[in-house]
N, CA, C and O atoms as a Maestro MAE file, in Angstrom:
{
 s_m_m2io_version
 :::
 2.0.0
}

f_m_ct {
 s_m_title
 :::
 protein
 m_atom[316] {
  # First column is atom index #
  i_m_mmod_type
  r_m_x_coord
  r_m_y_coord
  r_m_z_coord
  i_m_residue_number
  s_m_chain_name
  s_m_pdb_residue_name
  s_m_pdb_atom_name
  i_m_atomic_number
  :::
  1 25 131.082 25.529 72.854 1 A "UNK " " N  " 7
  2 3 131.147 26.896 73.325 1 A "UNK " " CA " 6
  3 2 130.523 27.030 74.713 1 A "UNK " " C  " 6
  4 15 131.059 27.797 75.513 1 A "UNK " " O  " 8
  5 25 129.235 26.217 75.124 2 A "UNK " " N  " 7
  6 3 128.829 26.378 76.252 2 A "UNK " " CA " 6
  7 2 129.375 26.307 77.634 2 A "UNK " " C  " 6
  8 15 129.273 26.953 78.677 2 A "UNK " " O  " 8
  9 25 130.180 24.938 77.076 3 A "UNK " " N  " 7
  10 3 131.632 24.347 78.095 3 A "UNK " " CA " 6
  11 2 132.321 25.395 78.288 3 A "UNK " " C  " 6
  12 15 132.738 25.587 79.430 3 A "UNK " " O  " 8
  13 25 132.565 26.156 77.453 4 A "UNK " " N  " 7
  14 3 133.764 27.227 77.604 4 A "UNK " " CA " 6
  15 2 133.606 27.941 78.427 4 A "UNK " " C  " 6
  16 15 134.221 28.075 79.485 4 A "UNK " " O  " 8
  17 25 132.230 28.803 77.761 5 A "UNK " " N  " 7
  18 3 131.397 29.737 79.065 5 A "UNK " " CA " 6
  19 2 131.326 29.776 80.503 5 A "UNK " " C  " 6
  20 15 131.596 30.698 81.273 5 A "UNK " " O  " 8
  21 25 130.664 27.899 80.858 6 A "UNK " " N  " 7
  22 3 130.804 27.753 82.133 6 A "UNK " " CA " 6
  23 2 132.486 27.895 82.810 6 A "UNK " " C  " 6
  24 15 132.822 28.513 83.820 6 A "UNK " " O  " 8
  25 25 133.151 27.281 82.083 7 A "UNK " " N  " 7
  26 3 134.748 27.568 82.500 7 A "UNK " " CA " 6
  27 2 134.938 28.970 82.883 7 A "UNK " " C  " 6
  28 15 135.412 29.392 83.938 7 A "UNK " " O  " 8
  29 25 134.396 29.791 81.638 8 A "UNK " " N  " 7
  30 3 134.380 30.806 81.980 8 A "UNK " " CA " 6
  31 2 134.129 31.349 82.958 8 A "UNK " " C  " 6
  32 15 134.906 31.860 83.766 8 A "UNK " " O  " 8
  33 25 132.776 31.275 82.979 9 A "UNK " " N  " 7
  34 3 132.151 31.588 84.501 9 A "UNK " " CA " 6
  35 2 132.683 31.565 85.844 9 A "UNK " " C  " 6
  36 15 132.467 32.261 86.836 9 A "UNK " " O  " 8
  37 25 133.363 30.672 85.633 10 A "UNK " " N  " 7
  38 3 134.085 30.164 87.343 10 A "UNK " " CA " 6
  39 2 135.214 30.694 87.098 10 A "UNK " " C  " 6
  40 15 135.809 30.658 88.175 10 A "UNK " " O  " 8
  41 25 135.897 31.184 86.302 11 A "UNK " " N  " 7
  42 3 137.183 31.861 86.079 11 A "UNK " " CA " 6
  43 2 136.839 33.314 86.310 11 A "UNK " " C  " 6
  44 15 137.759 34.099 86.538 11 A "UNK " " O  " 8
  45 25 135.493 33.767 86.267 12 A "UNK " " N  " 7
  46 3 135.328 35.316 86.481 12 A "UNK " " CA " 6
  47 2 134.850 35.413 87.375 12 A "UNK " " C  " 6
  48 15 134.431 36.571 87.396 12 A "UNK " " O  " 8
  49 25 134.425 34.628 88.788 13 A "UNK " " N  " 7
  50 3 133.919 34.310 89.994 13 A "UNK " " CA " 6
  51 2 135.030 34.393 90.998 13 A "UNK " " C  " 6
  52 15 134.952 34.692 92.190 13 A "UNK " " O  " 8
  53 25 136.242 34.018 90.171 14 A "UNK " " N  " 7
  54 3 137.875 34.237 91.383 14 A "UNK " " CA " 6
  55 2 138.030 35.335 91.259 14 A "UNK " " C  " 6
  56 15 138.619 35.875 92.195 14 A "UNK " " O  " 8
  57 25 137.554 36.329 89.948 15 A "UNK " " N  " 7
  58 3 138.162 37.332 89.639 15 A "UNK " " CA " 6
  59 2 137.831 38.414 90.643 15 A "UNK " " C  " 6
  60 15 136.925 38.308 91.470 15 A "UNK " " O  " 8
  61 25 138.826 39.727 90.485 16 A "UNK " " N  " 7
  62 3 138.644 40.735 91.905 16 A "UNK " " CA " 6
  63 2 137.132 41.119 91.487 16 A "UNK " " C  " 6
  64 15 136.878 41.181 90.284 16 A "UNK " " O  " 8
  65 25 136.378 41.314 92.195 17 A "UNK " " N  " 7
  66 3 134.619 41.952 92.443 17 A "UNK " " CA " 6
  67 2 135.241 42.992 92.379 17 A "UNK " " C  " 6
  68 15 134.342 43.596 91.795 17 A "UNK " " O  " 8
  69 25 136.209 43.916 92.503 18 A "UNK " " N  " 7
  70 3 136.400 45.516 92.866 18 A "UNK " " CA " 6
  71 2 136.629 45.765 91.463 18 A "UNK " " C  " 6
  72 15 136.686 46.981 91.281 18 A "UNK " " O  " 8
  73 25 136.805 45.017 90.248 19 A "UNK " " N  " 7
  74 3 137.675 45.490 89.080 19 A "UNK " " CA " 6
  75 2 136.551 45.359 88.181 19 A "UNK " " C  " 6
  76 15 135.921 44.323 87.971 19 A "UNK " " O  " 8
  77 25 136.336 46.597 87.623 20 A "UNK " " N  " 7
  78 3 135.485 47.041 86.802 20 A "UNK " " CA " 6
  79 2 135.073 46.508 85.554 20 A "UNK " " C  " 6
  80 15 133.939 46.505 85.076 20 A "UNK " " O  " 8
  81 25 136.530 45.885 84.903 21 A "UNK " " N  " 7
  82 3 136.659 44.676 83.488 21 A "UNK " " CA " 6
  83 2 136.095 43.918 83.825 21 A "UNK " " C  " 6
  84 15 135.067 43.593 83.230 21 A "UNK " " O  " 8
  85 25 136.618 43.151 85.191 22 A "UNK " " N  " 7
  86 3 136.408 41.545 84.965 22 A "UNK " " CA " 6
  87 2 135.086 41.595 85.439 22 A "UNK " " C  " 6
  88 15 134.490 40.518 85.432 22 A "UNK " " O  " 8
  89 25 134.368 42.769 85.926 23 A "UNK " " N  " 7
  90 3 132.783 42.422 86.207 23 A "UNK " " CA " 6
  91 2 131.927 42.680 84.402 23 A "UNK " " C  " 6
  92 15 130.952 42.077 83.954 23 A "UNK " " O  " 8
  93 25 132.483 43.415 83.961 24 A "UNK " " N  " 7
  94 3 131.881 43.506 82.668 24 A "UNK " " CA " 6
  95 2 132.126 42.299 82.113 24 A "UNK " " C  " 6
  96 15 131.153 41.572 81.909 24 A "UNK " " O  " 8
  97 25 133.365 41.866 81.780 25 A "UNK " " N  " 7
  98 3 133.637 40.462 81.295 25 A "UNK " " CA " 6
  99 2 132.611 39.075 81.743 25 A "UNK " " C  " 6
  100 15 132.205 38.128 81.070 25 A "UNK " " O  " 8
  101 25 132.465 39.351 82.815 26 A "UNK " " N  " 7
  102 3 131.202 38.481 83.772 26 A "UNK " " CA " 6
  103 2 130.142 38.843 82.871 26 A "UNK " " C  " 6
  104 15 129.701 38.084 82.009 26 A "UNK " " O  " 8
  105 25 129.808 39.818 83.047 27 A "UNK " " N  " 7
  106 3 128.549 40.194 82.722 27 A "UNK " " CA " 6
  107 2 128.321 39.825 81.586 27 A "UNK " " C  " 6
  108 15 127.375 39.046 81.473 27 A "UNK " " O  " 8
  109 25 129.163 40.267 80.170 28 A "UNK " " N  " 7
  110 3 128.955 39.376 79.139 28 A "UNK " " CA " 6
  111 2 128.616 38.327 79.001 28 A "UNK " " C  " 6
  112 15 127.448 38.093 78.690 28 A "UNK " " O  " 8
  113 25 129.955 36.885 79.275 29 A "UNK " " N  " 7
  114 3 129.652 36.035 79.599 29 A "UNK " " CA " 6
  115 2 128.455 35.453 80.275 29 A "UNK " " C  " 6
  116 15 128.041 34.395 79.801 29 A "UNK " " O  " 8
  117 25 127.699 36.064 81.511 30 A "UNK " " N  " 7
  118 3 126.658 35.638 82.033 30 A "UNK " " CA " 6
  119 2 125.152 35.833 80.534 30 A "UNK " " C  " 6
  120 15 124.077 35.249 80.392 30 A "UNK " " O  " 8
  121 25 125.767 36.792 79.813 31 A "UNK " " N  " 7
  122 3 124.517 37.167 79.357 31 A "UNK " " CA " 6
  123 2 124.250 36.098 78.042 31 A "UNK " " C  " 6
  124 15 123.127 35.827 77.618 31 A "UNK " " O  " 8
  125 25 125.470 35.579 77.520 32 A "UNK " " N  " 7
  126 3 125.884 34.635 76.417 32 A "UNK " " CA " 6
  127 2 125.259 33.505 76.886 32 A "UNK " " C  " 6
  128 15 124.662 32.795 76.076 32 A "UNK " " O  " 8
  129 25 125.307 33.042 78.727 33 A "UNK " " N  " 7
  130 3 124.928 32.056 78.991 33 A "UNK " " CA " 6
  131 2 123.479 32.152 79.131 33 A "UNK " " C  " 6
  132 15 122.935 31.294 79.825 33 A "UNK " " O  " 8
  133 25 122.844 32.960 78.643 34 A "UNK " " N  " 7
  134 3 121.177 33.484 79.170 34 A "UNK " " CA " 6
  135 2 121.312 33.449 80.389 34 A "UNK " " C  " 6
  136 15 120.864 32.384 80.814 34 A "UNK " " O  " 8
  137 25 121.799 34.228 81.354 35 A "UNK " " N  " 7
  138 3 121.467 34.412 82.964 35 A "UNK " " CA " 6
  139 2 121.388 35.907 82.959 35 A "UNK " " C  " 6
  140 15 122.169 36.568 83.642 35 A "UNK " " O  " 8
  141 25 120.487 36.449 82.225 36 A "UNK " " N  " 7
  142 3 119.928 37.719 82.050 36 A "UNK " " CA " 6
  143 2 119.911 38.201 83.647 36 A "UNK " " C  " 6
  144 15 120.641 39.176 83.826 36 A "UNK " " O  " 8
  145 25 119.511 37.918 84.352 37 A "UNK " " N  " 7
  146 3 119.306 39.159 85.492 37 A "UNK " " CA " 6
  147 2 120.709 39.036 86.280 37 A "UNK " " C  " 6
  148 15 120.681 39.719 87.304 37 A "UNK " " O  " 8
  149 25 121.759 38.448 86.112 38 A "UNK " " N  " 7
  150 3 123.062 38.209 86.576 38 A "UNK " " CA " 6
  151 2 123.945 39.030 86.052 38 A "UNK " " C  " 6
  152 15 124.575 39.914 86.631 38 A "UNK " " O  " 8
  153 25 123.995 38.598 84.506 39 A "UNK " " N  " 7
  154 3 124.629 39.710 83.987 39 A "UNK " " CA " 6
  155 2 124.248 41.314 83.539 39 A "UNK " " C  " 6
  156 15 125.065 42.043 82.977 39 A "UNK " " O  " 8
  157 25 122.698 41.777 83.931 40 A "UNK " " N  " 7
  158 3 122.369 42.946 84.454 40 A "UNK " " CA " 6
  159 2 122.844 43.253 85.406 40 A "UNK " " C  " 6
  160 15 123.101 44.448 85.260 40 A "UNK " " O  " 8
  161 25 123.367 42.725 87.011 41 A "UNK " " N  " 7
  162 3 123.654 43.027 88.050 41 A "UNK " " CA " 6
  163 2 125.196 43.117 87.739 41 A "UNK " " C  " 6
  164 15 125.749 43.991 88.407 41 A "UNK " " O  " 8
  165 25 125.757 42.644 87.159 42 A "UNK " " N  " 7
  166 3 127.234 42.155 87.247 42 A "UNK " " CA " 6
  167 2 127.492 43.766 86.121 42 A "UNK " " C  " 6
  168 15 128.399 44.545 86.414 42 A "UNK " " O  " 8
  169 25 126.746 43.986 85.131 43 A "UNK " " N  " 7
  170 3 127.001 45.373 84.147 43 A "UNK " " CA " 6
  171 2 126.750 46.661 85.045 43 A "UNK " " C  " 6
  172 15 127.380 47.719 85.050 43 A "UNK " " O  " 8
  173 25 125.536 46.232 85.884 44 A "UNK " " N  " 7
  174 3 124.930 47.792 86.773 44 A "UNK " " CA " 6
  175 2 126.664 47.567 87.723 44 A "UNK " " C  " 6
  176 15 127.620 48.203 87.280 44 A "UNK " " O  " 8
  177 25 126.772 47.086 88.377 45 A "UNK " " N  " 7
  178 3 128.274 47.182 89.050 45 A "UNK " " CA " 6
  179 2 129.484 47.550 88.788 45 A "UNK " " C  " 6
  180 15 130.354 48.091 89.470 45 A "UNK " " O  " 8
  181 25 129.412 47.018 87.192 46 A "UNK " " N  " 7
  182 3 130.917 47.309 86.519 46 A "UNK " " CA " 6
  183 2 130.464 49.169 86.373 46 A "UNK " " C  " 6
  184 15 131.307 50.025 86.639 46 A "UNK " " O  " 8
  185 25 129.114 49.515 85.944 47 A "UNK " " N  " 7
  186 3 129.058 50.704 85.514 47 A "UNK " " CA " 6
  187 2 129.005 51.974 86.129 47 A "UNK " " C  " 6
  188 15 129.237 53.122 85.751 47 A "UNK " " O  " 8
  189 25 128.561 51.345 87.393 48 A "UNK " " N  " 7
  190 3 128.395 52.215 88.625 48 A "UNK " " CA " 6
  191 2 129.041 51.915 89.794 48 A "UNK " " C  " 6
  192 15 128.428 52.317 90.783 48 A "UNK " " O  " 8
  193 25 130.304 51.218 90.072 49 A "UNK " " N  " 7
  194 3 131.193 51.031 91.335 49 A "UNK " " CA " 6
  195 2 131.745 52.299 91.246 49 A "UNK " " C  " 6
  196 15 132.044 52.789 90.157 49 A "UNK " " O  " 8
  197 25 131.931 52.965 92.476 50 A "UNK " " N  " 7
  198 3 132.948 53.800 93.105 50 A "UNK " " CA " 6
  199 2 134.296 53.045 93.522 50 A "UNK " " C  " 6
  200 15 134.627 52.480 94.564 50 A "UNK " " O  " 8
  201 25 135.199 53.341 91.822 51 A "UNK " " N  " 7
  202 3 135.980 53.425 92.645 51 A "UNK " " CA " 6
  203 2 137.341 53.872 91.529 51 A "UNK " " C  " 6
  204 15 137.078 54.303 90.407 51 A "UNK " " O  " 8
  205 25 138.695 53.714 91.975 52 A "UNK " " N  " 7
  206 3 139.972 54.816 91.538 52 A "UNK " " CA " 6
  207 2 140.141 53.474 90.517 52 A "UNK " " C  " 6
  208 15 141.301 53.228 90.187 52 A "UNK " " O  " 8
  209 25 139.250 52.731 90.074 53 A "UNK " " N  " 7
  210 3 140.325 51.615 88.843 53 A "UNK " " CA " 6
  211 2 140.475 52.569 87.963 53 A "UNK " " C  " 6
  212 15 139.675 53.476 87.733 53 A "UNK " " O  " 8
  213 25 141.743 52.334 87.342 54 A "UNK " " N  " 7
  214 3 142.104 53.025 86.227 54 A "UNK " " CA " 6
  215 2 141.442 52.673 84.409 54 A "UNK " " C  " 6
  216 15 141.724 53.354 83.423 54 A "UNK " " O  " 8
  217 25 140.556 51.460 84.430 55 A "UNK " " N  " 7
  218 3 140.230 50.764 83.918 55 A "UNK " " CA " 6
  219 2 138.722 51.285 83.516 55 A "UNK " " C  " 6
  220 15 138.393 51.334 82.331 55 A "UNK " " O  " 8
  221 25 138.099 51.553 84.250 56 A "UNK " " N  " 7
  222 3 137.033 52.211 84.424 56 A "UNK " " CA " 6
  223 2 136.587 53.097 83.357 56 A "UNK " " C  " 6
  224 15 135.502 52.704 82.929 56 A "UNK " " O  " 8
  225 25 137.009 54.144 82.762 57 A "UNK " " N  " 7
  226 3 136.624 54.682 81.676 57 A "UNK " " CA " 6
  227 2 136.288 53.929 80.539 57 A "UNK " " C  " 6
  228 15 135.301 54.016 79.809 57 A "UNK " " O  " 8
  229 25 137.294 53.148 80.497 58 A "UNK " " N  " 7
  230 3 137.594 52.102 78.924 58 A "UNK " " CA " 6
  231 2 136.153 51.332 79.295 58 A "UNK " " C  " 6
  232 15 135.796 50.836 78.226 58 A "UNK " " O  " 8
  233 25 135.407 51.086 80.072 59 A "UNK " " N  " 7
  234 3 134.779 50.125 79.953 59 A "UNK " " CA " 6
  235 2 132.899 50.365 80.828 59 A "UNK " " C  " 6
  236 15 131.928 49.626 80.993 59 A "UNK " " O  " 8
  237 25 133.134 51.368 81.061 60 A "UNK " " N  " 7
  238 3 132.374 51.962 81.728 60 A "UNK " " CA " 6
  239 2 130.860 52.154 80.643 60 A "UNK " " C  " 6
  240 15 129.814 51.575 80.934 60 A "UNK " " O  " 8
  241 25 131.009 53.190 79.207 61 A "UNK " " N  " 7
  242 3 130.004 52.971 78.398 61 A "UNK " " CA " 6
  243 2 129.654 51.946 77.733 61 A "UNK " " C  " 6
  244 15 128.653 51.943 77.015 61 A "UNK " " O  " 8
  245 25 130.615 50.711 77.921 62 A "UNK " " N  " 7
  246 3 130.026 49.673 77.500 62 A "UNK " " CA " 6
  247 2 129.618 48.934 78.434 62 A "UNK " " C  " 6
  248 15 129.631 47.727 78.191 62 A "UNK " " O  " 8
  249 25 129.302 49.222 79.306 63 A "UNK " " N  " 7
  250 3 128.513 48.692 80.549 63 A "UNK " " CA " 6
  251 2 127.182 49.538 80.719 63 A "UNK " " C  " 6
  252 15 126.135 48.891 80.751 63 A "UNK " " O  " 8
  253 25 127.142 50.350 80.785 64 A "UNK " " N  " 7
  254 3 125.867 50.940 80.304 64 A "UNK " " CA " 6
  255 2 125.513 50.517 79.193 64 A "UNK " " C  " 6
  256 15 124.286 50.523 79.291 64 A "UNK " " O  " 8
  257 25 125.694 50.253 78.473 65 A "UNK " " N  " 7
  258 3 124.934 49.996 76.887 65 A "UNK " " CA " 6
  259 2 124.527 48.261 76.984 65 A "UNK " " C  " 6
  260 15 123.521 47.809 76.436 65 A "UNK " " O  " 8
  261 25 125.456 47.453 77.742 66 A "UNK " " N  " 7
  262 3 124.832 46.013 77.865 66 A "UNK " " CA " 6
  263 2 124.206 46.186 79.077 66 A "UNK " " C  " 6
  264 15 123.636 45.097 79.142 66 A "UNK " " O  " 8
  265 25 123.881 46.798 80.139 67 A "UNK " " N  " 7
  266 3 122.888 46.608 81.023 67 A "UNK " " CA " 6
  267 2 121.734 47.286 80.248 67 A "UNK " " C  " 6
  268 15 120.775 46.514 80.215 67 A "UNK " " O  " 8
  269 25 121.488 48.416 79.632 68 A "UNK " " N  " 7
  270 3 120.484 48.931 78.953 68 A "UNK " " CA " 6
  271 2 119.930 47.870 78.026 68 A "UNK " " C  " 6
  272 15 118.759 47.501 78.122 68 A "UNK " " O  " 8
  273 25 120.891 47.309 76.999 69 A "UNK " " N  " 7
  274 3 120.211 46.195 76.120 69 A "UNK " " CA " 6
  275 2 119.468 45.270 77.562 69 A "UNK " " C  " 6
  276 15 118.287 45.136 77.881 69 A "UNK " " O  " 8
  277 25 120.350 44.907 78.006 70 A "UNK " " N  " 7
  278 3 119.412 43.479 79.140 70 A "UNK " " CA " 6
  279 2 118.241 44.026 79.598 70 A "UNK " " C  " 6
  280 15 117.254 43.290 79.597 70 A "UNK " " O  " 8
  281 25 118.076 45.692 80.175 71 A "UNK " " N  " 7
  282 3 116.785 45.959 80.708 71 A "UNK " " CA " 6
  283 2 115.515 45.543 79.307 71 A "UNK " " C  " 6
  284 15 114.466 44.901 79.354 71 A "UNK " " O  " 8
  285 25 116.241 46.275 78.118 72 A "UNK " " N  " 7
  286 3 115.063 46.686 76.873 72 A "UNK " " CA " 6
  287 2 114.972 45.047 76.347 72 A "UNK " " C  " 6
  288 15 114.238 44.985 75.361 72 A "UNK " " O  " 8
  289 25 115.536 43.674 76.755 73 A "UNK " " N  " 7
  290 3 115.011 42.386 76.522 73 A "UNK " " CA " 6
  291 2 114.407 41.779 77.294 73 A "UNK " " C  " 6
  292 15 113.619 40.871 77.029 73 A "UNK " " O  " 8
  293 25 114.764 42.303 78.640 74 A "UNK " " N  " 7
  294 3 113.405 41.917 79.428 74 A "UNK " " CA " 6
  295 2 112.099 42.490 79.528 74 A "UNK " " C  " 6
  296 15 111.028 41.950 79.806 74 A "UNK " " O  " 8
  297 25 112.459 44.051 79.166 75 A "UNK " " N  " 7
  298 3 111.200 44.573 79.142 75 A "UNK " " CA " 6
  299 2 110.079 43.665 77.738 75 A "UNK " " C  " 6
  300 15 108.875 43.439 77.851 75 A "UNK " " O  " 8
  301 25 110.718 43.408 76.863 76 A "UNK " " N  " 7
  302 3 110.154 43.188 75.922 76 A "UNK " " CA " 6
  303 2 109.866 41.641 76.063 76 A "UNK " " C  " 6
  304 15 108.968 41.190 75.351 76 A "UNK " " O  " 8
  305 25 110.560 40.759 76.938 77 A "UNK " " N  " 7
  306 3 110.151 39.216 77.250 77 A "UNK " " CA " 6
  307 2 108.863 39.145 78.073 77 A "UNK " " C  " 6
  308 15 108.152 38.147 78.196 77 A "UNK " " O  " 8
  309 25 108.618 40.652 78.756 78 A "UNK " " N  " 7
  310 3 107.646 40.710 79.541 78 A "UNK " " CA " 6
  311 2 106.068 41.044 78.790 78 A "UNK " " C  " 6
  312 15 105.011 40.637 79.274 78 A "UNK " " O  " 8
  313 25 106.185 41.993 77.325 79 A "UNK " " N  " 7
  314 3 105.279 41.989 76.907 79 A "UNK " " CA " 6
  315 2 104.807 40.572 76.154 79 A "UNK " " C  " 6
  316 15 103.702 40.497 75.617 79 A "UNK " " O  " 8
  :::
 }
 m_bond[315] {
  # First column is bond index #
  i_m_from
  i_m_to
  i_m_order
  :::
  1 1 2 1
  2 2 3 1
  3 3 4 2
  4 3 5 1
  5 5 6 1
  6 6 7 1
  7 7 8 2
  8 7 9 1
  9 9 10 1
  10 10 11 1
  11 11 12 2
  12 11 13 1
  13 13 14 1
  14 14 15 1
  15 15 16 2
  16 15 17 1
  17 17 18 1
  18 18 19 1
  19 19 20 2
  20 19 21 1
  21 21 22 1
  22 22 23 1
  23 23 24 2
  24 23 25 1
  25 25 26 1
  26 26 27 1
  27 27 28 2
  28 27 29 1
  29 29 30 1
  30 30 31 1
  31 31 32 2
  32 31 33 1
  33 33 34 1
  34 34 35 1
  35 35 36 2
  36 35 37 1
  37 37 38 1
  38 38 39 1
  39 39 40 2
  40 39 41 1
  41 41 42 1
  42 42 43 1
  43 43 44 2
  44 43 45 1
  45 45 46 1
  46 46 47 1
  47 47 48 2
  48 47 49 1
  49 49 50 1
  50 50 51 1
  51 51 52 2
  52 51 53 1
  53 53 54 1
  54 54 55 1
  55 55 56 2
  56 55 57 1
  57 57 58 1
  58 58 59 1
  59 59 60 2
  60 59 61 1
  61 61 62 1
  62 62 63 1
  63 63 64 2
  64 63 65 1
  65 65 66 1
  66 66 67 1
  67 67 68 2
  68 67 69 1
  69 69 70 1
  70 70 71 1
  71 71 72 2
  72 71 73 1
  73 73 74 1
  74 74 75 1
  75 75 76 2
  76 75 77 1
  77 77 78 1
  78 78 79 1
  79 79 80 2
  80 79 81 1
  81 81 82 1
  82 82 83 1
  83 83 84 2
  84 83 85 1
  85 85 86 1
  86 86 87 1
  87 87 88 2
  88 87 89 1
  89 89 90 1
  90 90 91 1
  91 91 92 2
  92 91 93 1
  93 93 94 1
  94 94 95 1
  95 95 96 2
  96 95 97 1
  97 97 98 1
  98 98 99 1
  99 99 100 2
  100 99 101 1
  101 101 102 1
  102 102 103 1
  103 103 104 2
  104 103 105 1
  105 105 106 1
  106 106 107 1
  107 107 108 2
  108 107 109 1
  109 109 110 1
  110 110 111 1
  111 111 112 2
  112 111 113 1
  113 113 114 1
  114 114 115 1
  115 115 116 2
  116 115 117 1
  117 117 118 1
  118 118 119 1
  119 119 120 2
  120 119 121 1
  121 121 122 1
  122 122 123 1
  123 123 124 2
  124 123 125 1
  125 125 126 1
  126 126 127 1
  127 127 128 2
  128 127 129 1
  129 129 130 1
  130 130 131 1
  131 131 132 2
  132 131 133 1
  133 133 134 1
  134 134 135 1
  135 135 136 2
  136 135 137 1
  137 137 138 1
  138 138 139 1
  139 139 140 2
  140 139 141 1
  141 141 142 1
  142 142 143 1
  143 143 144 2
  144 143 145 1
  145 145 146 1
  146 146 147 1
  147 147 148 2
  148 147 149 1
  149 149 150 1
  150 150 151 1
  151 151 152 2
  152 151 153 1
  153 153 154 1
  154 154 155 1
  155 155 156 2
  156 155 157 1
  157 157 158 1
  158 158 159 1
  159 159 160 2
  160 159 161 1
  161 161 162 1
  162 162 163 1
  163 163 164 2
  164 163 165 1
  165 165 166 1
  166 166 167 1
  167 167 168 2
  168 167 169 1
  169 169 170 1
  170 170 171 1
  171 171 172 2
  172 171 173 1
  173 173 174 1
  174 174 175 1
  175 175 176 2
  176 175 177 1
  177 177 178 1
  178 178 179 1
  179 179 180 2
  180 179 181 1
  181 181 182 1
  182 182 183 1
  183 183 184 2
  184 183 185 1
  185 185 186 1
  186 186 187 1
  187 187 188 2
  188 187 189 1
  189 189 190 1
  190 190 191 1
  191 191 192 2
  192 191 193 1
  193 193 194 1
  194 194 195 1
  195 195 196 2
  196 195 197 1
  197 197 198 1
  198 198 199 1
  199 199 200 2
  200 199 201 1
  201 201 202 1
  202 202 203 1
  203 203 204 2
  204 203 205 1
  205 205 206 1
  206 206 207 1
  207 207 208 2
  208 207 209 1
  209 209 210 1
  210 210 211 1
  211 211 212 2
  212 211 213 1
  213 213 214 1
  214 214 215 1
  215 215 216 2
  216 215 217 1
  217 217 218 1
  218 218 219 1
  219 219 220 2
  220 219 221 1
  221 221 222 1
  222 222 223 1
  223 223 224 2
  224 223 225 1
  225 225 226 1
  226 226 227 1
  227 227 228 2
  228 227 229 1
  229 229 230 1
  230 230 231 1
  231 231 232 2
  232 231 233 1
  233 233 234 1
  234 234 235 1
  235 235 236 2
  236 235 237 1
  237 237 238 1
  238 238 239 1
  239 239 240 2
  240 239 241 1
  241 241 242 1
  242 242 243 1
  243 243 244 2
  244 243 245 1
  245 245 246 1
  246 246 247 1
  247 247 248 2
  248 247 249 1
  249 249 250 1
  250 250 251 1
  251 251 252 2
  252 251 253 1
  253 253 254 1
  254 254 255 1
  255 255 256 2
  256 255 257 1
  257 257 258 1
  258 258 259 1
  259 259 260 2
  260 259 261 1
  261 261 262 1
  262 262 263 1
  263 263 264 2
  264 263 265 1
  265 265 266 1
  266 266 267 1
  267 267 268 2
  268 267 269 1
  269 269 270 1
  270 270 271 1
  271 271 272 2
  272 271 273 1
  273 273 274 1
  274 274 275 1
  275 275 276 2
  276 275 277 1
  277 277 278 1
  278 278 279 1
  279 279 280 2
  280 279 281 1
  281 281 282 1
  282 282 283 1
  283 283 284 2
  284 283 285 1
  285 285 286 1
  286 286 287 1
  287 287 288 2
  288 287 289 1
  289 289 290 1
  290 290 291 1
  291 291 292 2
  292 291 293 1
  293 293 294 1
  294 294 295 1
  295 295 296 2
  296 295 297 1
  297 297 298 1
  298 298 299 1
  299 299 300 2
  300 299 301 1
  301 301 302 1
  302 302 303 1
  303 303 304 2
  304 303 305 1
  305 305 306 1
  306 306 307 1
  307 307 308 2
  308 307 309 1
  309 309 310 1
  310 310 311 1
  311 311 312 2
  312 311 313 1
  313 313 314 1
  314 314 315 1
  315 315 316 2
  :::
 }
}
């Protein structure tokens, strides 16, 4: 599975940065791979880009809800 991930990874690295999915999709993936503050950045983006994707709704509260989990596991790696 790890193999996959990294495949993964580099398959969501070509992907458009402007498109709201494939940064959430990143973001998952990054977070599966433990690169916690990557796939926080890659969820805060998908959740908060300006812009007309049509895609955006569908995927938007679940980008908030995995950047929120990533903040409330680091907060708690920190205590």
């Amino acid at each position: 599975m790890n193999e996959d991930s990294e495949t993964a990874a580099a398959e969501f690295a070509q992907a458009s940065q402007l498109e709201p999915t494939a940064l959430y999709w990143a973001a998952v993936n990054n977070r599966n791979l433990g690169h916690t503050e990557k796939a926080a950045d890659l969820a805060n983006r998908a959740a908060y880009r300006n812009t007309l994707s049509p895609n955006l709704p569908f995927f938007r509260d679940e980008a908030i809800a995995l950047l929120e989990e990533l903040e409330a596991d680091q907060a708690v790696s920190i205590l």
